[in-house]
C-alpha positions in Angstrom: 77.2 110.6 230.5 80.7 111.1 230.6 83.4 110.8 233.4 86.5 112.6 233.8 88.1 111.2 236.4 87.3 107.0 236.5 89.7 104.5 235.2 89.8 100.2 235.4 92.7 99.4 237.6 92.6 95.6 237.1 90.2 93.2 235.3 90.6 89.3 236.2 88.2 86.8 234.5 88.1 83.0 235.7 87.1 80.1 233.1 84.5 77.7 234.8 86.4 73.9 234.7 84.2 72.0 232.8 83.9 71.9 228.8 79.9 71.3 227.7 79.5 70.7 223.7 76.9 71.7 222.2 76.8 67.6 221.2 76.8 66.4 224.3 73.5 68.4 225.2 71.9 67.6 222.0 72.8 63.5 222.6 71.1 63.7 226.1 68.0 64.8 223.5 68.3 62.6 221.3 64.6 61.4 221.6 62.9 64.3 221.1 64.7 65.8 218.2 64.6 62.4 216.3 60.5 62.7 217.3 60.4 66.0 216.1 62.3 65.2 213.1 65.1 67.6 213.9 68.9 68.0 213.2 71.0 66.0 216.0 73.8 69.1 215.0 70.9 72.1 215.1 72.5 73.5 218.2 75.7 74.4 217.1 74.8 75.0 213.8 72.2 77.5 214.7 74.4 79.3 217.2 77.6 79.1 216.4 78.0 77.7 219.8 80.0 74.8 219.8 80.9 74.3 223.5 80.3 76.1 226.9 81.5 75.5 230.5 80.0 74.7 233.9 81.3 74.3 237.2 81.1 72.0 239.3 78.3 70.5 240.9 77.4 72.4 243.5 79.7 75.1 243.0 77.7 78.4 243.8 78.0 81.6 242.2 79.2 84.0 245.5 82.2 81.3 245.5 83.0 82.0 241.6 82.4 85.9 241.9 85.2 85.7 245.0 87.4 83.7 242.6 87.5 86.7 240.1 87.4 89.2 242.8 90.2 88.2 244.8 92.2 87.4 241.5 91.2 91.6 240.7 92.6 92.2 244.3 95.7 91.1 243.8 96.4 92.6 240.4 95.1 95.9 241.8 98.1 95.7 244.0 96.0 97.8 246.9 94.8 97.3 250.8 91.3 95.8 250.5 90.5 97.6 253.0 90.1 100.6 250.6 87.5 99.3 248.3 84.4 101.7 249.3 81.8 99.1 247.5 81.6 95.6 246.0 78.3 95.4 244.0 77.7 92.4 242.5 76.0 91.9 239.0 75.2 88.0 238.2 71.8 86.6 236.8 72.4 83.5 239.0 72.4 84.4 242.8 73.1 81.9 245.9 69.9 82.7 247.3 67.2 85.3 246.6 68.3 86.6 250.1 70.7 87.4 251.5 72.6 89.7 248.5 75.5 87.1 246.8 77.4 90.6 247.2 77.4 90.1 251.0 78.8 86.8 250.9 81.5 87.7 248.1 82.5 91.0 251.4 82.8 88.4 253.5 84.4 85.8 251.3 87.0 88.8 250.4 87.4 90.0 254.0 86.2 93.6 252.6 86.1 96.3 255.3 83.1 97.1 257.7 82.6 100.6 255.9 82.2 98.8 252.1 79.0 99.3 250.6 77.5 95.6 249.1 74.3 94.9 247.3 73.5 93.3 244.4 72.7 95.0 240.9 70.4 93.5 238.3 69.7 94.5 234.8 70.1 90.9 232.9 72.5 91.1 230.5 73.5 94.6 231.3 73.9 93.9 235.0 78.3 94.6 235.2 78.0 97.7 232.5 75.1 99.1 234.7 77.3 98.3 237.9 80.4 100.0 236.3 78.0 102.8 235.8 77.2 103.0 239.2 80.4 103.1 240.6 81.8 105.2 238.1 79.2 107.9 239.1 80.6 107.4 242.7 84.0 107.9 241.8 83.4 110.9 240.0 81.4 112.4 242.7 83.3 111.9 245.4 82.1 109.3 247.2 84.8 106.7 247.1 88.7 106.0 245.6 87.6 102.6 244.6 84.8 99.9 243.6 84.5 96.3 242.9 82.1 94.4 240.9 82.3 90.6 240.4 80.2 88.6 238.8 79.5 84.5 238.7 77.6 83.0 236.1 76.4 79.2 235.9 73.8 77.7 233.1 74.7 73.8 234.6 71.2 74.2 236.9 68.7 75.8 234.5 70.3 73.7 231.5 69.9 71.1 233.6 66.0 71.4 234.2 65.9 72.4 230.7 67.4 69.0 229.1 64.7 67.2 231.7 61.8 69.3 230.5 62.7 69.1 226.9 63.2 65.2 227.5 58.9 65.0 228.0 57.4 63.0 225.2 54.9 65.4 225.4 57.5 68.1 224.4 56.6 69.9 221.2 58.5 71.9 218.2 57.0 75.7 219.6 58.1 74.4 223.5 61.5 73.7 222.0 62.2 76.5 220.0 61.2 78.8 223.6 63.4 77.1 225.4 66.6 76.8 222.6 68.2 79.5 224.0 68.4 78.2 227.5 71.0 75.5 225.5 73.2 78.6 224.4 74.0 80.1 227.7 77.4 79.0 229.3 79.1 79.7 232.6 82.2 82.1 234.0 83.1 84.6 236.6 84.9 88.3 236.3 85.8 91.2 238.5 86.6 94.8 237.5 88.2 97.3 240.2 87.9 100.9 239.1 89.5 104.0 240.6 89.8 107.8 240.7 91.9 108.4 237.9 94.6 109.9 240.1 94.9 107.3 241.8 95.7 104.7 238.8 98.1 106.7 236.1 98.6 103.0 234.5 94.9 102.4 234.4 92.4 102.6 231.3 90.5 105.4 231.0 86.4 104.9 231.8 84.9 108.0 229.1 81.2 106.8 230.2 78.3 105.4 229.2 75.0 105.7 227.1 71.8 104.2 227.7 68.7 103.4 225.6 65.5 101.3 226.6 63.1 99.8 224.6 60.6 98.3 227.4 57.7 97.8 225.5 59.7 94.2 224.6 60.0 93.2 228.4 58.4 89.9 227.3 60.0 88.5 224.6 62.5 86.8 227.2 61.9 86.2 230.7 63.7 83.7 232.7 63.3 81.5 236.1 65.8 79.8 238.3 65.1 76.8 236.0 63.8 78.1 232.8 64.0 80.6 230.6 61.5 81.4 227.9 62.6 83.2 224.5 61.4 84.2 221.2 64.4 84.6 219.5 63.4 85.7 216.5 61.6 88.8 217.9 63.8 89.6 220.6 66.8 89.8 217.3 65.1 91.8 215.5 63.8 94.2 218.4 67.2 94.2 219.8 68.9 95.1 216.7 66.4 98.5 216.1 67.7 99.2 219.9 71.1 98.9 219.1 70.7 100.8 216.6 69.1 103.5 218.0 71.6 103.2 221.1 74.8 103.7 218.4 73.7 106.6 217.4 73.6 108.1 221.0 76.9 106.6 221.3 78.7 108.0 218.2 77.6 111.7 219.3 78.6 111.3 222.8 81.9 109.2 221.9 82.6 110.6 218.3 82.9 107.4 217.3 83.4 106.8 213.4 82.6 103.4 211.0 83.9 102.2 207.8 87.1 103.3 206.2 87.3 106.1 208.9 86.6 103.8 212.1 88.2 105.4 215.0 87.4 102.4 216.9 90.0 99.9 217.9 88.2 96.9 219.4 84.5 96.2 219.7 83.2 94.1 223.2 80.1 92.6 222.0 77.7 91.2 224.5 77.8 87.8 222.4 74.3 85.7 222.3 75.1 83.5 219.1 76.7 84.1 215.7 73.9 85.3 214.3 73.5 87.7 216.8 77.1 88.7 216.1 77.1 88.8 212.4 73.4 90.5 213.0 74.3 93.4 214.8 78.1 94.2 213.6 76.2 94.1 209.8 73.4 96.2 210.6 75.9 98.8 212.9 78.8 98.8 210.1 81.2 97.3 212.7 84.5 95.2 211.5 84.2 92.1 212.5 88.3 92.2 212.5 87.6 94.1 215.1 85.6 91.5 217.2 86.6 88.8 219.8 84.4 86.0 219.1 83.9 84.6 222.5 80.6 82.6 221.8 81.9 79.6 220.1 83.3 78.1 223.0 81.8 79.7 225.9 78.2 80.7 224.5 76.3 83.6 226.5 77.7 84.2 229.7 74.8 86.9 230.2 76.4 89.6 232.4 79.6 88.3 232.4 80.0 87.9 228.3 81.0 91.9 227.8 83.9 92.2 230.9 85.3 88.5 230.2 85.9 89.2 226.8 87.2 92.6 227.4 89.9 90.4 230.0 90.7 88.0 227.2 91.0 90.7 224.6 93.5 92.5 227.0 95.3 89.1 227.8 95.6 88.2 224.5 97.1 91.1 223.2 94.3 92.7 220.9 94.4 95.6 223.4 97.3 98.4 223.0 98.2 101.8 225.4 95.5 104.1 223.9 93.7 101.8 222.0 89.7 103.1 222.1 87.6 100.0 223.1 83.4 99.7 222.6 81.6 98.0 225.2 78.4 96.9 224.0 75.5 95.1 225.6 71.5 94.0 225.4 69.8 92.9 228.0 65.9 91.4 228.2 63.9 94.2 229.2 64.7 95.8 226.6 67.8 97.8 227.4 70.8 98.8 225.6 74.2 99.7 227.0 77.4 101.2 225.1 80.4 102.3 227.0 84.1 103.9 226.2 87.2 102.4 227.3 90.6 104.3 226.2 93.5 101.5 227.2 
């Protein structure tokens, strides 16, 4: 699918306050890894992963979704009252009802008329909501959209360390749950816009899809626990992605190797192996990639816009650059977008 008339008119990320290494966690396990003869360091060495963040105690995720979406606001530099919908796209929620997106309206003092729900699709959940309100856009139905996101792995990390604490914990319930240890916490917003209405914005081309659903259990997550085989879900997700980029280079024209028409690559980023796995097996430059993992592991939703924001902010990003956005989500789904800056 491709759009002709949707651009990004501001993108704000917010860094959650408090710095988690991967040492810290593995200390609190110190027990059970010396029980089960395992590395004190196999965290970070077998992720990459070397810190992540929470918030604070307490601190919910409508509250950090309304910290990037207000920051969006104000780049935007438009009356709020003119957002036509606010979806927001988070794994962690306040409450399983009401919608997180209706407290963020409220939080933001959106209008009456704004459209608010909340969008899930794991990993994919903010490419699926730009999606959505990029179909909007084009059609008619609105002059702008919001979608915010706020992610936080302190709770389910949390239950996790407890669990894995057990002296009754064993090597197969640890490896399940090593992925819990990876993901990290953050918060982003993205206002998009009829093209007309944004000649200094960045160009939305579209979007391709794939699924791959016969995989929908080789990851599956709770409020305080989340289950993964990692090896699997790699090597399924890989054959997705793969399967996704060739979609995406038809649509997109997109080119690799010594002819890469590509500028920057936004990698949905689970762990460096994860990186390295799928830039090897798609014949991307790694050059070309942000590595946001190391110190903010797997933001889940979150991971593809907040690196896109710190790519921007640092610089990587240039007037007509062409930017990837690429993402997998448990289900399986794959999601690979076009951004011209």
């Amino acid at each position: 699918m491709q759009y002709q008339n949707v651009s990004i008119l501001s993108l704000a990320h917010v860094d959650a306050p408090l710095r988690v290494t991967s040492a810290d966690i593995m200390a609190q396990l110190t027990d059970t890894t010396q029980r089960l003869d395992m590395r004190a360091d196999l965290l970070e060495t077998a992720s990459g992963i070397v810190a992540r963040r929470y918030w604070d105690d307490g601190f919910q995720p409508s509250q950090a979704a309304a910290l990037a979406g207000e920051k969006a606001l104000q780049q935007a530099g438009i009356d709020r009252s003119r957002i036509g919908i606010v979806i927001n796209t988070s794994v962690c929620r306040d409450y399983i009802e009401p919608s997180t997106a209706c407290i963020v309206h409220d939080r933001l003092g959106l209008s009456k008329d704004c459209l608010n729900f909340d969008l899930g699709n794991a990993c994919l959940g903010f490419l699926s909501g730009m999606q959505m309100v990029g179909n909007m856009i084009d059609r008619g139905q609105i002059d702008y959209g919001l979608i915010v996101d706020g992610e936080s792995a302190r709770y389910v990390q949390e239950a996790t360390i407890a669990r894995l604490k057990s002296g009754d914990t064993t090597l197969q319930d640890f490896r399940d749950q090593f992925a819990t240890l990876t993901l990290g916490s953050g918060a982003v917003a993205m206002v998009m816009s009829r093209s007309a209405l944004a000649p200094e914005g960045h160009a939305f081309r579209g979007v391709v899809n794939q699924a791959a659903t016969q995989h929908s259990g080789l990851c599956r997550g709770q409020v305080d626990s989340m289950y993964t085989d990692t090896k699997q879900l790699l090597m399924a997700g890989l054959t997705l992605a793969t399967e996704t980029f060739e979609r995406a280079q038809h649509e997109f024209g997109w080119t690799t190797g010594p002819n890469a028409n590509v500028d920057e690559y936004i990698l949905h980023q689970v762990s460096g192996a994860h990186t390295s796995g799928l830039c090897k097996t798609l014949d991307l430059d790694l050059n070309k990639v942000m590595a946001l993992f190391p110190e903010f592991g797997n933001i889940g939703p979150a991971a593809v816009p907040i690196t896109l924001s710190k790519a921007a902010e640092s610089g990587r990003l240039h007037k007509g650059s062409r930017v990837a956005l690429m993402g997998i989500g448990s289900g399986l789904n794959c999601s690979m977008a076009e951004i011209v800056w």
